[in-house]
C-alpha positions as a Markdown table, in Angstrom:
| # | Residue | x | y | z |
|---|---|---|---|---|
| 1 | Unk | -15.8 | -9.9 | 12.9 |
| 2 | Unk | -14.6 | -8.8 | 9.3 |
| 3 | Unk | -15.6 | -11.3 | 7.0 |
| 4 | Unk | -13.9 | -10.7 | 3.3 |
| 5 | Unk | -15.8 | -12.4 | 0.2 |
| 6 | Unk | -13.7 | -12.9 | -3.2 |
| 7 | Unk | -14.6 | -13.9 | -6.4 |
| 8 | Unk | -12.4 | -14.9 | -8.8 |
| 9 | Unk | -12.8 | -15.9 | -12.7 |
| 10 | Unk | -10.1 | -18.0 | -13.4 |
| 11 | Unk | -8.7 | -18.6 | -17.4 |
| 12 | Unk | -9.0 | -22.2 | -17.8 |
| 13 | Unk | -5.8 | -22.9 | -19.0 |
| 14 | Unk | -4.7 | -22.1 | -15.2 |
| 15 | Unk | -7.2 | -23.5 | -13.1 |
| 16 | Unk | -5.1 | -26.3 | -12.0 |
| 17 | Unk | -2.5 | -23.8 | -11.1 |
| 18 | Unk | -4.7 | -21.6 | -9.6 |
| 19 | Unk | -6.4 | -24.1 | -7.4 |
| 20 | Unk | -3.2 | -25.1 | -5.9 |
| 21 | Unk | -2.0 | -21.5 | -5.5 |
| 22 | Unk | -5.1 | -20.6 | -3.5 |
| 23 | Unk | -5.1 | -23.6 | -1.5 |
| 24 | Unk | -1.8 | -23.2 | -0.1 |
| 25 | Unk | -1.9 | -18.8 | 0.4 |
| 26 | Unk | -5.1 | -20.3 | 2.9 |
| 27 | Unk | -3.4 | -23.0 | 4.3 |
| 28 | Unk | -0.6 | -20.2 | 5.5 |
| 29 | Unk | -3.2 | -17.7 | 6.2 |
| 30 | Unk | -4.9 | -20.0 | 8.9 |
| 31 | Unk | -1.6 | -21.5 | 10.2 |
| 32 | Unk | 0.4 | -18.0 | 10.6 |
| 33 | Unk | -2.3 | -15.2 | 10.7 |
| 34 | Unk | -3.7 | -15.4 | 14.6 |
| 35 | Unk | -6.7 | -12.8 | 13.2 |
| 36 | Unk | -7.1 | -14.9 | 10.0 |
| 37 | Unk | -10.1 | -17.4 | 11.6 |
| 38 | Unk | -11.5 | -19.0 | 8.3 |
| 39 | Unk | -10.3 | -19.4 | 5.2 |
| 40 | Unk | -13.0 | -21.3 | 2.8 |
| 41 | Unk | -11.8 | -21.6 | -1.0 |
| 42 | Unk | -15.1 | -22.8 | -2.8 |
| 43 | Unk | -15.3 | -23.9 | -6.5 |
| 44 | Unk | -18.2 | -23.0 | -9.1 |
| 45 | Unk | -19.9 | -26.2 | -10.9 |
| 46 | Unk | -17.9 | -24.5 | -14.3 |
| 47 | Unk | -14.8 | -24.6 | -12.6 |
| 48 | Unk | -14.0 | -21.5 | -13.8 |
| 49 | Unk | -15.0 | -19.7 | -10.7 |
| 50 | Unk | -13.4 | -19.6 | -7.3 |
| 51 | Unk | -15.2 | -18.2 | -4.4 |
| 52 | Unk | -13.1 | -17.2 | -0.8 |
| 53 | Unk | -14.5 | -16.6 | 1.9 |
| 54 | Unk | -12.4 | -15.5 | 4.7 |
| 55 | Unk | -12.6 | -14.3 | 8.2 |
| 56 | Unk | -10.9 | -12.0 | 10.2 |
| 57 | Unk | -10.5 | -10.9 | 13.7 |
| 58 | Unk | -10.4 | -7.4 | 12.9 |
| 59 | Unk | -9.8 | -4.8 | 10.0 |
| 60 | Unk | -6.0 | -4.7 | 11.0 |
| 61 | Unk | -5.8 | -8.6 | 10.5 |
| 62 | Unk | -6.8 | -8.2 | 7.1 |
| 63 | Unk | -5.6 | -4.9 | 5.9 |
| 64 | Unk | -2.0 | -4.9 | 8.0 |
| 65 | Unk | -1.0 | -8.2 | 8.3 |
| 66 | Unk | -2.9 | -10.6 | 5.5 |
| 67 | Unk | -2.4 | -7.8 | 2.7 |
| 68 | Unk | 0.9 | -7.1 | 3.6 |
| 69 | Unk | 2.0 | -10.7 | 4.5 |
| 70 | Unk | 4.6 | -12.4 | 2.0 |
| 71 | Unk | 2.6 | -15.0 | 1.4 |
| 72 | Unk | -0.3 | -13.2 | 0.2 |
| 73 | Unk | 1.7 | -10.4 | -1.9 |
| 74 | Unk | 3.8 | -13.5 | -3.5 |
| 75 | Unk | 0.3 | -15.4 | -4.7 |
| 76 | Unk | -1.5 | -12.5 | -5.8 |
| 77 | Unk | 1.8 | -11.6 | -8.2 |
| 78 | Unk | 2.2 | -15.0 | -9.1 |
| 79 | Unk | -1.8 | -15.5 | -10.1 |
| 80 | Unk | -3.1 | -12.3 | -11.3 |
| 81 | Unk | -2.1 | -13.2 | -14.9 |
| 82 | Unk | -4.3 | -16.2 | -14.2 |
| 83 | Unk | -7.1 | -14.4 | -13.6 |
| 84 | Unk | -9.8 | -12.9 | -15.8 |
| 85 | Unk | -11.9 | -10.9 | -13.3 |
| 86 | Unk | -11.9 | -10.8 | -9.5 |
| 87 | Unk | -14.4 | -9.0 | -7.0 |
| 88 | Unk | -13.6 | -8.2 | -3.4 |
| 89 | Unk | -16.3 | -7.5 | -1.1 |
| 90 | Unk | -16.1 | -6.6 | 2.6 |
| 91 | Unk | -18.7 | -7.4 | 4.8 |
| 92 | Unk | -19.4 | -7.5 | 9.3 |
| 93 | Unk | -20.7 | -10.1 | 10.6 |
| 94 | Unk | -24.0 | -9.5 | 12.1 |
| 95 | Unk | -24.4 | -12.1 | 15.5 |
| 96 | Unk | -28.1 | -13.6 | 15.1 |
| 97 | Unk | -27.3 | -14.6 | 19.4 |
């Protein structure tokens, strides 16, 4: 299991904006991506920070249909000028059973 792990600092005059943005790209990740299993958008106590946390099926779930998915490529155009830093990380999942 791929498990992606974003961090975003937002610029606070688009928070709002942002918030709704990322809520919805999730919402049509989980409901039209088969391989997209979890899709958690956490907020920092500041506000200013968004954390995702997604998980994927495999590698090709994420890199050949969520990157390459309208929905994503539209919402990271539209909220990249909202954005004053972002970190993605890339992680397995290690079973503990």
């Amino acid at each position: 299991m791929l498990i992606i792990a974003v961090t975003f600092v937002l610029l606070e005059e688009h928070r709002a904006s942002f918030l709704e943005a990322v809520l919805e790209n999730a919402r049509i990740s989980l409901e039209e991506e088969p391989g997209c299993v979890r899709f958690d958008v956490c907020e920092g106590a500041n506000g200013l920070e968004v954390f995702l946390y997604e998980q994927y099926e495999t590698d090709r779930d994420f890199d050949e249909v969520h990157l390459k998915s309208k929905h994503f490529l539209d919402f990271n155009e539209q909220t990249a000028p909202w954005v004053a830093e972002k970190k993605v990380s890339r992680y397995l999942l290690v079973p503990f059973c």
